[in-house]
C-alpha positions as CSV (number, residue, x, y, z in Angstrom):
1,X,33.3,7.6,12.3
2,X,31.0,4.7,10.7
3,X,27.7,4.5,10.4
4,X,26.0,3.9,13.4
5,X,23.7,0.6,13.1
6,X,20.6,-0.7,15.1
7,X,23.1,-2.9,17.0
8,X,25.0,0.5,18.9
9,X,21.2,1.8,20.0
10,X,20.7,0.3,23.8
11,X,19.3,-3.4,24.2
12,X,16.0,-2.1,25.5
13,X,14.8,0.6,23.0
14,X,16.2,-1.7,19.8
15,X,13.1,-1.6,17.5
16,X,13.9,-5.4,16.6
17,X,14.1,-6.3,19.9
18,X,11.0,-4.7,20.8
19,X,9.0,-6.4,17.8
20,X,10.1,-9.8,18.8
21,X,8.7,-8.9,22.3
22,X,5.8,-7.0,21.5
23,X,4.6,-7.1,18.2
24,X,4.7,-4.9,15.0
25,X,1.7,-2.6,15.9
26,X,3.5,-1.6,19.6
27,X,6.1,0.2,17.2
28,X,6.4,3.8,16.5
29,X,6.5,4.7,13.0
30,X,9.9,5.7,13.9
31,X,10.8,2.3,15.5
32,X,9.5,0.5,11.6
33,X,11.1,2.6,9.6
34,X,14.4,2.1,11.7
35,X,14.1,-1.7,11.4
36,X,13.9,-1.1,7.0
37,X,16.5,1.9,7.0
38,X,19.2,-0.8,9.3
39,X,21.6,1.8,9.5
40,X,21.9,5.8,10.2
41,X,25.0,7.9,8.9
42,X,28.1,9.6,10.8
43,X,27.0,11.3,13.8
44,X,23.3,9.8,14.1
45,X,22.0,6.7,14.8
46,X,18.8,5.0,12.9
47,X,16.8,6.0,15.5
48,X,17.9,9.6,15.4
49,X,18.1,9.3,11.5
50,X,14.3,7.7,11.1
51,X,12.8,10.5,13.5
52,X,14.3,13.2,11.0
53,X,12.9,11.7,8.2
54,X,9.2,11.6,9.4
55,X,9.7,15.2,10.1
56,X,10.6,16.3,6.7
57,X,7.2,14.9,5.6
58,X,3.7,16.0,6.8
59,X,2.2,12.4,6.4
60,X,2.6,8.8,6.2
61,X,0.3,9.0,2.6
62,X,2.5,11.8,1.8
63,X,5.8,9.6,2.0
64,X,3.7,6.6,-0.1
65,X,3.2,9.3,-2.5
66,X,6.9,10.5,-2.8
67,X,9.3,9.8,-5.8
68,X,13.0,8.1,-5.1
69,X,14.3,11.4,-5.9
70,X,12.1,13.5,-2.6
71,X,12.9,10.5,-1.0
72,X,16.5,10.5,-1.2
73,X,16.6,14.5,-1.1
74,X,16.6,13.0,2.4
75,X,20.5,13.3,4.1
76,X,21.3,9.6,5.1
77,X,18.4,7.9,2.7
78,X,20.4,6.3,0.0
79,X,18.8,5.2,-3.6
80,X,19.1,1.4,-1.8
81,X,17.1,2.7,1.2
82,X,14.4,4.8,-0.6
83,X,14.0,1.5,-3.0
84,X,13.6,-1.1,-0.1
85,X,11.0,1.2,1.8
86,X,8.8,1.7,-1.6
87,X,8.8,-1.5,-2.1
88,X,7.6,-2.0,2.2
89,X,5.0,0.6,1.5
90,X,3.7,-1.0,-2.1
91,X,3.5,-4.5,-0.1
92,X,1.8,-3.0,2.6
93,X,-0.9,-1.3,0.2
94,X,-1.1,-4.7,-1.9
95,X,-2.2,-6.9,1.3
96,X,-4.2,-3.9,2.6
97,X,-6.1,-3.5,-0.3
98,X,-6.9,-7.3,-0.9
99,X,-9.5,-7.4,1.1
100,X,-11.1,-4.3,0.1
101,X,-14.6,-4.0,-1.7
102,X,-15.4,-4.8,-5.3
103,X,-18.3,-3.9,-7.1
104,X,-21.1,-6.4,-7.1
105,X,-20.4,-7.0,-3.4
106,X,-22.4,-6.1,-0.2
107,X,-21.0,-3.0,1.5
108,X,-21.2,-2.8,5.2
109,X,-20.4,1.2,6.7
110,X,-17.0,-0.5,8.6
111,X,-16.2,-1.9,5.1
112,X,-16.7,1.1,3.3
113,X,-14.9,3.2,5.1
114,X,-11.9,1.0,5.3
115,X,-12.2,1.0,1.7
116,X,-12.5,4.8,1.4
117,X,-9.4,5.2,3.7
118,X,-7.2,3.3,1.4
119,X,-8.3,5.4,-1.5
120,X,-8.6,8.5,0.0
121,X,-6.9,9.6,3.2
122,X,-3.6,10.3,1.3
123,X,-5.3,13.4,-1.0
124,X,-4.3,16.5,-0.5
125,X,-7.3,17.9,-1.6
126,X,-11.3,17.5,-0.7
127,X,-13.0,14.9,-2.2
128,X,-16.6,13.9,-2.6
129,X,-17.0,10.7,-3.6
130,X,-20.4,8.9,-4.2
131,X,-21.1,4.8,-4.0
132,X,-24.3,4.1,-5.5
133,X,-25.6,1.1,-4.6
134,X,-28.9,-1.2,-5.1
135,X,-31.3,-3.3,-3.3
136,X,-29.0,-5.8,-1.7
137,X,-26.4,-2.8,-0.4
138,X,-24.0,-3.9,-3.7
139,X,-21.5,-1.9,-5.3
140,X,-23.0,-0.6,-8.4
141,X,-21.1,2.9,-8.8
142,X,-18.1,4.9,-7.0
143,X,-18.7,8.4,-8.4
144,X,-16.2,11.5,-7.6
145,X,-18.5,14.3,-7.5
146,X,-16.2,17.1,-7.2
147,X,-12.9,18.3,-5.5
148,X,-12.9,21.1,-3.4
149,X,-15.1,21.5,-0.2
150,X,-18.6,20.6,1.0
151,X,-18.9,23.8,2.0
152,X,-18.6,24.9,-1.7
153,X,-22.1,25.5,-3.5
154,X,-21.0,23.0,-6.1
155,X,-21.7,20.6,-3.0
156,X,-25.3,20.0,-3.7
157,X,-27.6,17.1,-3.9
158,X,-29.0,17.6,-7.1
159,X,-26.2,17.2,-8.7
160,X,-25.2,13.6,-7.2
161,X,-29.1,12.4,-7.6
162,X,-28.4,13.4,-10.8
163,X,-25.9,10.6,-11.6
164,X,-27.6,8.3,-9.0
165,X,-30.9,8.1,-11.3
166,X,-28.5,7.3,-14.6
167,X,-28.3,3.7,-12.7
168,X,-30.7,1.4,-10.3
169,X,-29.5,3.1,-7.4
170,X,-31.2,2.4,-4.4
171,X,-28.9,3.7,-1.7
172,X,-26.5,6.1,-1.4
173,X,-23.1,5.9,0.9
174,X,-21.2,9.6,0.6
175,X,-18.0,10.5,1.8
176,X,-15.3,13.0,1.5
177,X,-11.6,13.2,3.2
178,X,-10.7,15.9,5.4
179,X,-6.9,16.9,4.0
180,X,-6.1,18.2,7.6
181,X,-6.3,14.4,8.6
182,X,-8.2,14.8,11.4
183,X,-12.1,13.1,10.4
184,X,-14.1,15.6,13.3
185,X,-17.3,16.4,11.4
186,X,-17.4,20.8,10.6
187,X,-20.8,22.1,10.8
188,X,-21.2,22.4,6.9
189,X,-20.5,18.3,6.8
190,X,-23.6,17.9,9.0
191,X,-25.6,20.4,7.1
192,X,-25.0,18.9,4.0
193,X,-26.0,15.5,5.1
194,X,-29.3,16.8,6.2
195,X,-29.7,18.1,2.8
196,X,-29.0,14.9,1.3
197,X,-31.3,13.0,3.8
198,X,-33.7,15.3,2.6
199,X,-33.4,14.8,-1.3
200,X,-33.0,11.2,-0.7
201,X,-36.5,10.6,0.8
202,X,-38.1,13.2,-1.5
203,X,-36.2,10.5,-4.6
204,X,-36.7,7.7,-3.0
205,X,-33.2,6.8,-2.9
206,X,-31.8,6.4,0.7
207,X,-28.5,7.8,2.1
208,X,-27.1,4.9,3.8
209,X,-24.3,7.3,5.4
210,X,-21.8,9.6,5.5
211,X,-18.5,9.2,5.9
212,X,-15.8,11.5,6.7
213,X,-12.1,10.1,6.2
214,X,-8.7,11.2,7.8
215,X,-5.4,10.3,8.0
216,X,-5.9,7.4,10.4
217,X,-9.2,7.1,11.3
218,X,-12.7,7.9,9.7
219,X,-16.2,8.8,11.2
220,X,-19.6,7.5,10.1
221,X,-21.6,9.9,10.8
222,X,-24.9,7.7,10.4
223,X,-23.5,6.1,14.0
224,X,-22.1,9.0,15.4
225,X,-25.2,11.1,15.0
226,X,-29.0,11.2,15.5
227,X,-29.1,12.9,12.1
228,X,-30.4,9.8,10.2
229,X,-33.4,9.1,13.0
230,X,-34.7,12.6,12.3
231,X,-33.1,15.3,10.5
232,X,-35.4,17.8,10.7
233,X,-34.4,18.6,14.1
234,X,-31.5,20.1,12.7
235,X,-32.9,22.5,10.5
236,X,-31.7,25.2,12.4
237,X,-28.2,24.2,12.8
């Protein structure tokens, strides 16, 4: 038996097919990665093939971040397969990352936390990463505080005011992945953001937001919560 290509998989659930009709973002992960991979192996179609290859990794950042060797630890992924779809993901990055931020530019919360996606949502561990910026809401400093978790009592404010002040820091946007991928604020998240709503008034250096990344998706919490109109209320929580 030969390998089994997108051709032998019905007319109507062809991944090619279905992009023509419908567009790139109406396919699965599966469906993209059948289109690159072109053919499965004995037995299993591309379909079949692409499916068990999502499963043997937990992520999408987690197969950007594999080497040609996990990658081809894969049964049916060839060297000339794992080559063609690191050199998909790299372009992918490249155009994604184009339009990103640079310092010296005005940072908007949607641009930030594009931005912070790109750089963080792959990490397997908790980051907290500062921007420091001025009067005009420009890029003037990306800081990483600390890995770990904002729970941790290494989280705390001094300690990011303290490299604020080194600069002409006006504003502060925080933010810190969730390695679970899923960007749902914990109760320690919003506590610290009090706290840091708190120092930043009694500096006089304003936190802007706070914004928590997963895999897909991130959440601002300055426009997701009241906790920037009035944070004492949640002194309690």
């Amino acid at each position: 038996m030969t390998n089994m290509f997108i051709r032998e998989v019905p007319k109507e659930i062809r991944p090619r097919e279905r992009l023509v009709e419908y567009g790139a973002a109406a396919l699965s992960n599966q469906e993209l990665l059948a289109i690159l991979f072109r053919t499965g192996q004995r037995g299993e179609n591309v379909l079949e093939m692409s499916l068990r290859f999502l499963s043997r990794f937990e992520s999408l950042p987690e197969i950007k971040g594999a080497s040609l060797e996990e990658l081809t630890a894969v049964k049916g992924i060839g060297e000339v397969k794992a080559i063609e779809l690191k050199a998909a993901i790299e372009l992918g990055y490249r155009i994604a990352t184009a339009s990103v931020p640079k310092y010296g530019q005005v940072l908007s919360t949607e641009a930030a936390g594009q931005w912070l996606m790109l750089e963080m949502a792959h990490e397997q561990q908790e980051l907290l990463v500062a921007l420091f910026l001025n009067t005009k809401n420009e890029i003037i400093r990306k800081e990483t505080v600390f890995k770990g978790t904002v729970s941790s009592s290494v989280a705390h404010p001094r300690e990011i005011f303290k490299e604020a002040v080194k600069y002409p820091t006006a504003r502060i946007i925080m933010a810190h992945n969730h390695p679970s991928g899923d960007p749902e604020p914990s109760r320690a998240d919003l506590q610290f953001t009090r706290r840091m709503i708190l120092c930043g008034d009694l500096m006089g250096i304003e936190l802007l937001d706070h914004i928590i990344v997963g895999e897909r998706d991130f959440v601002s919490l300055l426009e997701t919560t009241d906790l920037f109109d009035d944070p004492m209320s949640h002194m309690g929580d």
